[in-house]
Structure formats: structure tokens, C-alpha cells
N, C-alpha and C positions, 0 to 999 in steps of 0.2 A: 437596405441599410448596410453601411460600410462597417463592419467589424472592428477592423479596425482604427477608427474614428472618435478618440474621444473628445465629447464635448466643454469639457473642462480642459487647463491645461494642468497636466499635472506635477511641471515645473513648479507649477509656482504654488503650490502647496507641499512641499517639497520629497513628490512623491518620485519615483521613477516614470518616465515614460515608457511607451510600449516599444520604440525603438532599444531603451536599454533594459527591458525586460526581455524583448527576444537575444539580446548578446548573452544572458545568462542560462541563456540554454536549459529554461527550466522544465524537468519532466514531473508527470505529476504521480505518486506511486499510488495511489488512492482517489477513484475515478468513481463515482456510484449513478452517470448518467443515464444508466439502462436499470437503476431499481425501481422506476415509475412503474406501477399497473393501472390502467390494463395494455398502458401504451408506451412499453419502454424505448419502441424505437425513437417514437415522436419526442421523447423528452430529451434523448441521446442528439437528436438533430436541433432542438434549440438549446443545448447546455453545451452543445461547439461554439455555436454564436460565440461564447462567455470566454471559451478555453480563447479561439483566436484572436478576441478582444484583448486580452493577457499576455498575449507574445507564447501561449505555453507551446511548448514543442513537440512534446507527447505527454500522452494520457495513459494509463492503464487500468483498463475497466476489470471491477469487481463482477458485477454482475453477470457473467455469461458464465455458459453450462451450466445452470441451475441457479437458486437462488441460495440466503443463506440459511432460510425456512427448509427449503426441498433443494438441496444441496445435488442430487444424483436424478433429478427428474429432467428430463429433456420437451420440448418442448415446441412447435410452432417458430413462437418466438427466441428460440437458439439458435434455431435454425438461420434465422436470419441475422441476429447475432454474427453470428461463423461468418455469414458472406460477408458484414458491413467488417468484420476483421481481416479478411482475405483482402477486401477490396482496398479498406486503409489501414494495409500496414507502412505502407509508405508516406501517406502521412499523417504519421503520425498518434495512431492506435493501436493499442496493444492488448492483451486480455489475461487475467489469469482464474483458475476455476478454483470454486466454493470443493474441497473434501469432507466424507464426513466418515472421524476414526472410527464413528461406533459401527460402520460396514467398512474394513480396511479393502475387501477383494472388490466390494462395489467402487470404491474410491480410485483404486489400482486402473481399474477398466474403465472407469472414467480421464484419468492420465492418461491412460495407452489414448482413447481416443481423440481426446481434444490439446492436446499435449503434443505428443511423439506423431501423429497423423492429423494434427490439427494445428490452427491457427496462433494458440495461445503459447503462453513463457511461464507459465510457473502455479502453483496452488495458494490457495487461501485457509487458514486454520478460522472459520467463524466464530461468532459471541456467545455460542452453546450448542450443545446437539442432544439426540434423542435420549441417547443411555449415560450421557455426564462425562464423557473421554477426553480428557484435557491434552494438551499438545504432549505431553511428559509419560502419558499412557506406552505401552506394550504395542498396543493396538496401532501406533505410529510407525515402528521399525520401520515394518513393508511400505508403508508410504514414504518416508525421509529415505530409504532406500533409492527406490525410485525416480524420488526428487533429484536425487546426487545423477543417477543413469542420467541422465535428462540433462540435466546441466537446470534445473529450473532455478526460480525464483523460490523461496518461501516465506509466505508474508504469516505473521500471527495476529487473530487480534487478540489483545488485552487489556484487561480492564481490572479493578479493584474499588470494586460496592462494598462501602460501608453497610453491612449489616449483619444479623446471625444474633446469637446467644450467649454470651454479650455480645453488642456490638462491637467487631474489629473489620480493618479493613481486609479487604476481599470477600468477608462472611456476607457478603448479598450477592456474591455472583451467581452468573446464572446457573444451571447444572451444565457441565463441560464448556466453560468459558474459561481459558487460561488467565490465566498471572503473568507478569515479571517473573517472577520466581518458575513459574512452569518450563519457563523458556529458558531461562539460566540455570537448570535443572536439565534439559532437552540439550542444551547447548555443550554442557559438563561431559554429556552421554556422546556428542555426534563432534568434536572440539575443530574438528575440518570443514563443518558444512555450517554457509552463511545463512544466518537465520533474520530475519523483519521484527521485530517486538512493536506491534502496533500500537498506536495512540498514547504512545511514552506509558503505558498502563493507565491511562487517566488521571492517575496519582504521579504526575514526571519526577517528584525528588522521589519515593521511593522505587518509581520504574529506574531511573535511574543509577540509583543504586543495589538495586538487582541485579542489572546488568554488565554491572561496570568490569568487573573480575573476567568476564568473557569475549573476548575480542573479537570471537566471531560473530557476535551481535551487532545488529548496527539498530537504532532507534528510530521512531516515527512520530511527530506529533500530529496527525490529522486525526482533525475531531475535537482529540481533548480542547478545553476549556482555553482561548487565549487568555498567557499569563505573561508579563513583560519581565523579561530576564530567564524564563526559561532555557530557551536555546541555549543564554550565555553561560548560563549552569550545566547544560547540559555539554557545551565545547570542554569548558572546564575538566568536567571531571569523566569525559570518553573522547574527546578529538574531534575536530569536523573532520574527520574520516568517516565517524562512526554515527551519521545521522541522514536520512535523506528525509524530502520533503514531499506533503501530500498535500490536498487539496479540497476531498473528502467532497468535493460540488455535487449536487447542486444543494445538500445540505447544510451544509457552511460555504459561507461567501468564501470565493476566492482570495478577495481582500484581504478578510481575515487571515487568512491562511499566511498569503506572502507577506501580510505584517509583523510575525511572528519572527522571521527572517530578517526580515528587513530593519527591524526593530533590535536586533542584536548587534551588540559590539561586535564585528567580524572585520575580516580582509576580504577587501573583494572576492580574490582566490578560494577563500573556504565559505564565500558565501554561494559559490558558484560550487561547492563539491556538494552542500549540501542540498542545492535547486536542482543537481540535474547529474554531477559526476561520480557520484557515489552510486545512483543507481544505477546508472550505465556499468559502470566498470563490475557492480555483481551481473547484471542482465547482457554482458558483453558476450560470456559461454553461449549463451543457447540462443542469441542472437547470430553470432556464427555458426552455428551447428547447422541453423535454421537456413543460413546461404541469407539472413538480411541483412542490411547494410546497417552498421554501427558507426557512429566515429567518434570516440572519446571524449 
């Protein structure tokens, strides 16, 4: 079956075609095709079907080196991981690894190896870890450290669970699942190094406004809940400078996702910063470091 082939036209419901979804150059920062078990590869090989169907251009998988349960475990299947990254970074694959602060020296040796002598571009801060260590911890330095040597990427995620004693927002998080607030806290601390606030905190007006006072932040909505007018709230009050876009597959529909976008009052130009030129331009460093070919 042709991937590229859809059976509808999608003119005429007055969607984009896949012709003008590949001119926007979109990269996806939030990729989770290899979190299937027992058979990550196999899910990774039919959730491209999906990507090439999209026009997407690149993907960047969460899932390698570890997961975000066993963050520092290696594996069988990393291994193979690693070569389907080696083999497609050309087209179009990219990879970044799960850390975990509450072992910063295991985290360290994890970067030197999948990082600096490996295939991948950056780290992931997970939805919680063993001993509770939020991105804002102590325990981060030597990682954000690092990250900067590197030229990496750093993605966070974040969320804000209603729950606790009383209930307030964030009081359900998990133990060591950041905030908005952790990152804009993280970000106050490191004010030169670009940092990811993943899933607009789930809460986007108040992720949003957590973040807003720090420029080195740029925003994510994958995942969270599609809400129409987001984005434009979110241009609003940080810029499409300061937003790129995820995809979160095969958990959430791709649709979804690029509706969110697509759905927003935008200029062409900042709808293409926040599909694909925002992330480029932070994953530009370590993509030349790396000797791979970028182009803006």
C-alpha cells in the first residue's frame, strides 16, 4: 500500500494535502513508536507507515536507551534501536534518551554513551523517577552541564495533577514529575540553556504562564488534551518563536495533533516555525557537531 495515497481528498474538506504538509517541513519532537512491548521494533515499522502518510519529515524518538520506567537499563532491544538510528538518520530519525536525576553519574554515562559516541541528540526529563528529583533538583547540575558540552537537546516533561490535601493543581503529581514552575525555576538557574517544557504542563494557561518570563523556554503541546485556541494563546502571550510541535504517535492521532496547529489563527511562516523551524534551529548545534546534514 502506498503511503502516501489518501483515499479521501482532502481538499475538499478543507484539510491540507500531503503535498502541502510536506512543504511545512514538519518535524515531530515527540515520537513514542518504539514504546510498544514486547515488540518495539515492529510498532516503530508500522507507525512510519503513519509518519510518511503526513508528509512528516522527521521524527524524534523518545524511546531509545532505556525506557521511562528503567530509564538506565539497556537492552536487546536498544541495541537495535541504535542501528535503526544509525541506519535512519538520513531519513529522517532522530533519538533522544530517557535520564534519570535520582543517579546523576548513571545518567552522565548514559550521555557519554548514547549521546557523545552514539546516534542520539539530546535527553528526556520523564513523568517521575525513583527518589522524587524534579528537573529543578541539585542532582540536575552535572546533567544540564553536560547537556550544554553536548550541544544537546532538552526535552522536560510536565504535567499538573490536580490532586493532594487539598486539592490543588500539581498536588497529584507523580513523585519527581516536574512542573511549569520546575522548569522556570531550572531555566531562572541555567538563563543560556534552551530548555523543552513538555505538554504545555497539561494545564497550557497556566503552563503558559509559567513560562512566559523565560525566553529560554520554548513550549510543547503533545499529548495534552486538544483545546481550540490554545496555540493562539499560546503565540499570544510567548511568540511562535517559542513553541514547537509534537505528535506524541501512536498514542494520539497525528490528526489530532496537526489540528491543533492548523486550527490556530497563524501566518503561514509561524505556522511552519512551530511544525518544524523552531526545532531545527535549537537541534541545529549538535546536528552539526554530529557532521549531519541540517538545513533550516
Amino acid at each position: 500500500m502506498d503511503a502516501r495515497k489518501f483515499y479521501l481528498n482532502p481538499s475538499a474538506y478543507g484539510m491540507p494535502t500531503r503535498d502541502e504538509l510536506v512543504a511545512m517541513r514538519i518535524w515531530d519532537s515527540h515520537y513514542h513508536g518504539f514504546q510498544s512491548s514486547p515488540q518495539p521494533i515492529k510498532q516503530h515499522q508500522e507507525t512510519m507507515y503513519y509518519v510518511e502518510r503526513m508528509g512528516i519529515e522527521r521524527v524524534i524518538a523518545f524511546d531509545v536507551g532505556g525506557t521511562w520506567q528503567r530509564p538506565l537499563v539497556d537492552t536487546d532491544f536498544e541495541t537495535q534501536k541504535w542501528e535503526i538510528l544509525v541506519k535512519d538518520q538520513d531519513r529522517g530519525v532522530s533519538g533522544i534518551i530517557p535520564i534519570e536525576p535520582s543517579y546523576p553519574e548513571k545518567s552522565l554515562a548514559k550521555m557519554e554513551k548514547w549521546i557523545r559516541h552514539g546516534p542520539c541528540i539530546g535527553i528526556k526529563y520523564s513523568g517521575g523517577n525513583e527518589a522524587g528529583v524534579s528537573c529543578n533538583h541539585p542532582n540536575n547540575d552535572p546533567i544540564i552541564k553536560l547537556a550544554v558540552e553536548l550541544n544537546a537537546v532538552i526535552y522536560i516533561h510536565t504535567w499538573l495533577k490536580v490532586g493532594g490535601t487539598p486539592p490543588r493543581s500539581g498536588g497529584g503529581n507523580s513523585p519527581g514529575e516536574s512542573s511549569p514552575m520546575d522548569v522556570a525555576r531550572l531555566a531562572q538557574r541555567y538563563p543560556g540553556v534552551s530548555l523543552i517544557c513538555g505538554h504545555s504542563g497539561g494545564d497550557w494557561e497556566l503552563g503558559v504562564r509559567a513560562i512566559r518570563p523565560f525566553k529560554n523556554v520554548v513550549l510543547e503541546f503533545a499529548g495534552s488534551d486538544p483545546h481550540s485556541g490554545a496555540v493562539d494563546h499560546a503565540v499570544r502571550e510567548l511568540g511562535a518563536d517559542r513553541i514547537v510541535w509534537g505528535g506524541h504517535g501512536p498514542s494520539r492521532s497525528f490528526a489530532t495533533e496537526l489540528g491543533k496547529v492548523l486550527d490556530a489563527d497563524l501566518t503561514n511562516a509561524d505556522r511552519m516555525k512551530i511544525f518544524g523551524g523552531n526545532y531545527r534551529r535549537l537541534a541545529a548545534p549538535i546536528f552539526r557537531k554530529k557532521g549531519l546534514k541540517i538545513v533550516l
